[in-house]
Each structure stands twice: as structure tokens, then as C-alpha cells.
N, C-alpha and C positions, 0 to 999 in steps of 0.2 A: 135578786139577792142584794142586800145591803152592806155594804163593806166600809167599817168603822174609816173614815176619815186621816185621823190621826195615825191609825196603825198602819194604812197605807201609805201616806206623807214619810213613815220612818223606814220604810221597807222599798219605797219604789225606786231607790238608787243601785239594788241588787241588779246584776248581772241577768239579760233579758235568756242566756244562754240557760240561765239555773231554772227559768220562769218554767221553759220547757224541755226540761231535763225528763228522759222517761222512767217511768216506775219499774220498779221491782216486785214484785207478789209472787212470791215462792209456789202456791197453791192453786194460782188461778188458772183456771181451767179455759183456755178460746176453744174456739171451732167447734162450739156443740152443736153449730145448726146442720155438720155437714156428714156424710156415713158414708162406707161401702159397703158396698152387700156383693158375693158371688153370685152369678147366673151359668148355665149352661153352657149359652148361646148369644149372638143378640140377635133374634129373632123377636117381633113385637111380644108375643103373647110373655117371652121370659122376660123381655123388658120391662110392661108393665106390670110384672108380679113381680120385679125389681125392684120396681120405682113404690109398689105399697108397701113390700119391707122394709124398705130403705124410712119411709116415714115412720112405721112401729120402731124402728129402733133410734130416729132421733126422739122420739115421744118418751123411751125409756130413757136416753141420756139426760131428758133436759127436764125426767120427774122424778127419775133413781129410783123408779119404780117396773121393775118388767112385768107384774102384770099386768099392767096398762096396755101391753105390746097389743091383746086381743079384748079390749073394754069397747062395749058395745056406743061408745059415746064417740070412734073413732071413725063411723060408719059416713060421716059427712064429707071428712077432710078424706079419707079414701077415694068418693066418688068423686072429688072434686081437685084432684091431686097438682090439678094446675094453677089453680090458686092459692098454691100455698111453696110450689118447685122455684128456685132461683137458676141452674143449670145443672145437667145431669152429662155422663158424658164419660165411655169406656176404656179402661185399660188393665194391663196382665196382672193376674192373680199373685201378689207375693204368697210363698209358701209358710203359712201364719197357722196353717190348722190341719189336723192329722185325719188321714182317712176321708179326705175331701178331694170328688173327681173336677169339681168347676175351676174354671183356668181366666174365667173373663172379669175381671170387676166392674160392679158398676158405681159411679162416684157420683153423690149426688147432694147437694147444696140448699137449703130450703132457705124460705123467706125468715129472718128473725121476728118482724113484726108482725107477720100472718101468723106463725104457729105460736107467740107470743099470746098473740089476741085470742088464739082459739085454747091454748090451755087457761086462761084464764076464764073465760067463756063456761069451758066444763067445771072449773073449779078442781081444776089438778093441781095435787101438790108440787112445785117448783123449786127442785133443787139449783142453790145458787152456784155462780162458776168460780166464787172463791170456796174450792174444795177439797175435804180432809185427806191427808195425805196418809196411805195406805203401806205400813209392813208385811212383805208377805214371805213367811218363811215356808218353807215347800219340803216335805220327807217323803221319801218312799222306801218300799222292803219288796227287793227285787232277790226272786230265788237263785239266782247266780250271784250278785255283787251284796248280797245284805242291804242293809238300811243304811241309806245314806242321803245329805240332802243334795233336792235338785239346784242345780246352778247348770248357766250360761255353756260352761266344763263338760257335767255332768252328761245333762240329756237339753239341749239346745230344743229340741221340738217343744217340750211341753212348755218350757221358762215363754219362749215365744208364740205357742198358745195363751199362754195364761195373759201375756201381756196385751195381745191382739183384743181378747177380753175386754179387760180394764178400760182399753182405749177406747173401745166399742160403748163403755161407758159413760166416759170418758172422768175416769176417777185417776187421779194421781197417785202413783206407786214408789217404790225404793225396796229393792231386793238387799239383803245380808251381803257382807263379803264376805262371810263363810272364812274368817281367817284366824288366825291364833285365838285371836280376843274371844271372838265369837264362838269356839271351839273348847275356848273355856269355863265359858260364863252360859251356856247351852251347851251341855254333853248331851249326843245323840241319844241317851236311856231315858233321860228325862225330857227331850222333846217328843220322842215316840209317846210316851204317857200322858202327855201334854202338862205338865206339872207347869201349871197357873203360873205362877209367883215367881218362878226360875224364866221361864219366859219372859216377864213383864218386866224384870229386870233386866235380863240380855239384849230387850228392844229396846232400853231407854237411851242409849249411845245414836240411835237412830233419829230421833226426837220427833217421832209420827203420831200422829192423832190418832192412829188404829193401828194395833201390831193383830195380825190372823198367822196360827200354823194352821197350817193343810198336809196331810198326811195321807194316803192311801198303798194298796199291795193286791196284787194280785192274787184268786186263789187255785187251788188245783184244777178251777174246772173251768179258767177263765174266768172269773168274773171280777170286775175290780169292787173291793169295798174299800172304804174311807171314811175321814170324819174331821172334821174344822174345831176350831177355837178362837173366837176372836175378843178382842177388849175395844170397845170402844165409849168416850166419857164415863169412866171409870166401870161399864155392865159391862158382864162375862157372860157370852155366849155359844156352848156346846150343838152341833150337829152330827150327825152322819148320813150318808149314801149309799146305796149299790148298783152297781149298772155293768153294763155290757162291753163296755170300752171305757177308756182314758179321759179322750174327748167329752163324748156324754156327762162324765161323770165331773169332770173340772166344768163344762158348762154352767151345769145346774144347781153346783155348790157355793161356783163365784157369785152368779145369779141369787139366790137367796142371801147369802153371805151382804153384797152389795146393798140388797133390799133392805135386810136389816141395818146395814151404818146409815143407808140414808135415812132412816127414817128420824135419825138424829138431828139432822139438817135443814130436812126440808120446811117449808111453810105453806100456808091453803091463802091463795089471793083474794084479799079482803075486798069488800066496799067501802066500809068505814076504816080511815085511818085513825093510828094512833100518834100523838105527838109527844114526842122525848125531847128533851134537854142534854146533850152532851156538852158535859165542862173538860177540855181539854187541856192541859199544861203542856208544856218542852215545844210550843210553837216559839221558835225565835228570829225565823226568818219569814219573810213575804213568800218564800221560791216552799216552804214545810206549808207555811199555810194555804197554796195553790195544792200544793200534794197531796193536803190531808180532803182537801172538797175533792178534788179526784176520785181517791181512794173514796167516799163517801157514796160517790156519785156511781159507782161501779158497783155497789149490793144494790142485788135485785131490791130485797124490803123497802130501801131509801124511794121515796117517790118525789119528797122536793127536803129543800135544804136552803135557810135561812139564817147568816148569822145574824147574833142576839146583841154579843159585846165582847168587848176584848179588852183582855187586863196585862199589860206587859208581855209575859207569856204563856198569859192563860187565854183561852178561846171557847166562847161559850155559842153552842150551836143549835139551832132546832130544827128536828127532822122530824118529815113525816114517815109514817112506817107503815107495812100492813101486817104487822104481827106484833107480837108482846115485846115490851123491852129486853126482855133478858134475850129472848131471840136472837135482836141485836147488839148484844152483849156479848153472844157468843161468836159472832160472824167476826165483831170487830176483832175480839183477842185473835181468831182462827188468820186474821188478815199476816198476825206478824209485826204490825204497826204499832200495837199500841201495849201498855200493862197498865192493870187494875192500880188505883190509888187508897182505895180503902177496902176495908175490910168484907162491909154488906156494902150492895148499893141501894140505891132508893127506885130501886123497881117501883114499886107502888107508886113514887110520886112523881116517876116517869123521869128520872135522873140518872144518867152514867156518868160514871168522874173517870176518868183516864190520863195515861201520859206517854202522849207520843214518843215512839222507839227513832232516835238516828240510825240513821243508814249510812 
């Protein structure tokens, strides 16, 4: 990488303390390489059908896709689960999930560069770890206590179901505080109905990139039915369920739920890359411009990075990408770092103009 001369001579008297100062990213997501998964026992045979869930589910984290969990393209890294394990290694089951007898966890760690190389290999989509941060408002209609929503207060099992979830996906979340405001600006008749517009407003105090209600009730004959609504990049999406239990039923709602936001996210790893031009403004120190190649350096899409020129406090950069500009357009704003300078950008001519946020 080439590093203008001049703007370094004006910057390199800054404090070496600032140089490595660590970052902030609200959304970023660590530890996708690693899972628990319950077993019975540890006896080998539950161990290794441990150790092959344990990889279906980092496969789901690190493509925000759960059908992947059973894609006949996994049948390699399965038989060959030791070329791909970093450490694995047992302990007691936190109480995270309802109507479950297993009490041992197994914790397990995989290679980032091996499962790296092999979803690319298959050509899986690869959700990045700077990731949308998720609202999730929670109702139920319990024939004793009426409709009311779930919180922490409420009913503790499910809120910590639901979150064991997430984690398992490892998608970032932010529950309501359920408190005056909120009580106001969402009256429980029109969150039951799910009334669009009344919601999308009540989430906006939160400032999430995806606000979901989830609502379900049980019926006379046991069975839980429910139904989701979520917003994400401005599409509205309605579902519903029925099933047998609670559990089941939050599994497979978040599960689809999730499948759908990533699908906003993700990207298919290219061969050919693309080259952007990012013009950067509000760089005014050496220690912002060590930051912002960081932050660069940290999307998965980025594969190299070149600065171009530097104009007082503007920073002109070229990266390579393996997806469309705007792709990266969207990852940058979702960082938090940066906001748009004009109005269109020049997608087409492979140009993002931005201006870096202080912190």
C-alpha cells in the first residue's frame, strides 16, 4: 500500500498511543467460528454427532442461511471434521432452552481459514460480521394473564430462548424496554394486529436496521399458533406458524425470519474482482486514517486496498471487492463510520463519496 508522503510527514508527530487506539463497531459480530451444541453424554458416538452439528451450525452462522445446515455440498467437511476443528472441549448446559433433557455442552471452535476456504470452495453465500442489528418485539395471549409482551419480567424462559437463538446465529439484537414511551407509541391492540406504520414508528427510538414483532397464543387443544412481521431495508414481511410447543415454534420462525434479513446482506464469493474508488472526506488526523484502513480491512468483500491520493482531508482509496459497489455501500453506512455525501452515487463508474463519522 502506498502512503502519500506529505500527509504522513503532517500526521506522524500524532501520539503513537492514538495510532493504536482500539475501534468501536457497534454491529460487529466476533466468534462466528465457534458453537455449542447439547449432547446427552460424552460418550464417542454423541460426541461425534456433536462435533457434525456443531459444524452445520457454524455453516449457518457464517452463511445466515439454515438451509445450508443439511446441503449435500457439506458431505466432505463432515467426513473430514478434523481438518477443519481448532478445539473442542465439554461443559454444563446453561438452562437456554425449554423442554430439553441434555445437561452437557459441547464447545467447539473451528478453523477460520479452513471453513473460510471451503465455503468459498462451494460458492456459499457469506454473511459478513459487520451485522444488522435486530428489534425484537415479542407478544403473547396467555388464557390466564391476557396479551401482554414477553420481557426479561414477564416470562424469562422464552426472552432467553429466543436470545440463545440469535446467538446461535450469531445475529445482533436489542429487546424494547417496554416502558412508558413504548407503551405509548405501541398500544398492545395494535401491536397484536400488527399494524405496520404504528410499529415502524415505535422502533425508531431503537435505531436498528430490522425491527420483527412475533406474536403467538396458545389454543384450546394445545397448540401454539403465531405469526411474525418484520421490516427490513425498507420490505415488509408477513409470516405465520403452528406447532406443538413454544420451542418448536420460536425455532422455526426465528429460523426463517433470520433467513429472510440475511438475504439482504449476504454476497456469493467471486473470482473476478471489482475495483471502487472510495473518496473519503473528515479524515483529519494520521490515528482516523489508520482507522478508516482498519475498518476497511475488516469487510469480508475488501480483498486489497490501495491508497490513490490525499487532498487535506479528503482520502481517495481503491479497493478491491468481490461484489457490486453499492454492496459496499451498504456494509460501509451499516459500519456506523461513515454518511453519504451526495445524493446518487456513481455505482456505475465504481465511485463511493463519503464522510467519515467521529467518534
Amino acid at each position: 500500500m502506498e502512503i502519500n508522503l506529505k500527509f504522513y510527514a503532517y500526521f506522524v508527530s500524532l501520539s503513537l498511543a492514538l495510532f493504536f487506539s482500539p475501534l468501536s463497531m457497534g454491529k460487529q459480530v466476533n466468534d462466528l467460528y465457534s458453537t455449542e451444541v447439547l449432547i446427552p453424554n460424552q460418550s464417542r458416538l454423541a460426541m461425534e454427532q456433536g462435533l457434525r452439528d456443531a459444524l452445520r451450525k457454524v455453516v449457518v452462522k457464517l452463511t445466515g442461511n439454515s438451509k445450508l445446515a443439511s446441503a449435500n455440498e457439506l458431505v466432505e467437511a463432515l467426513n473430514n471434521l478434523d481438518d477443519y476443528i481448532e478445539v473442542w472441549g465439554y461443559s454444563d448446559a446453561l438452562e437456554t432452552t425449554l423442554n430439553k433433557p441434555e445437561k452437557i455442552s459441547l464447545k467447539v471452535s473451528f478453523s477460520p481459514t479452513a471453513m473460510e476456504r471451503f465455503l468459498r470452495v462451494q460458492k456459499f453465500p457469506l454473511l459478513p460480521s459487520n451485522r444488522p442489528l435486530v428489534l425484537i418485539w415479542i407478544l403473547s395471549d396467555d388464557a390466564e394473564l391476557g396479551r401482554q409482551f414477553v420481557n426479561i419480567q414477564t416470562q424469562p424462559g422464552i426472552v432467553n430462548l429466543v436470545k440463545n437463538m440469535l446467538d446461535q446465529r450469531g445475529i445482533p439484537f436489542v429487546s424494547p424496554n417496554y416502558d412508558l414511551e413504548d407503551v405509548l407509541s405501541l398500544p398492545i391492540q395494535n401491536a397484536w394486529r400488527m399494524d405496520a406504520e404504528i410499529i415502524a414508528e415505535a422502533s425508531q427510538r431503537y435505531e436498528s436496521d430490522v425491527w420483527l414483532m412475533l406474536r403467538f397464543y396458545k389454543t384450546s387443544t394445545g397448540e401454539i399458533r403465531g405469526a411474525w412481521l418484520y421490516q427490513v431495508a425498507d420490505v415488509r414481511k408477513l409470516g405465520d406458524y403452528r406447532s406443538a410447543s413454544i420451542s418448536n415454534f420460536l425455532d422455526v420462525s426465528i429460523n426463517k425470519i433470520i433467513d429472510g434479513v440475511a438475504d439482504h446482506y449476504v454476497f456469493i464469493p467471486q473470482t473476478a474482482e471489482n475495483k471502487v474508488m472510495l473518496i473519503i472526506d473528515g479524515i483529519n488526523s494520521y490515528s482516523q486514517y489508520r482507522e478508516l484502513i482498519i475498518n476497511l480491512e475488516r469487510l469480508e468483500l475488501v480483498k486489497n486496498i490501495q491508497t490513490s491520493e490525499v487532498y487535506e482531508t479528503r482520502v481517495e482509496i481503491v479497493v478491491n471487492v468481490e461484489d457490486e459497489a453499492h454492496r459496499l455501500y451498504k456494509s460501509l453506512l451499516r459500519s456506523g463510520k461513515f454518511l453519504p455525501v451526495v445524493a446518487e452515487q456513481s455505482f456505475e463508474l465504481g465511485e463511493i463519496a463519503l464522510r467519515w463519522v467521529k467518534k
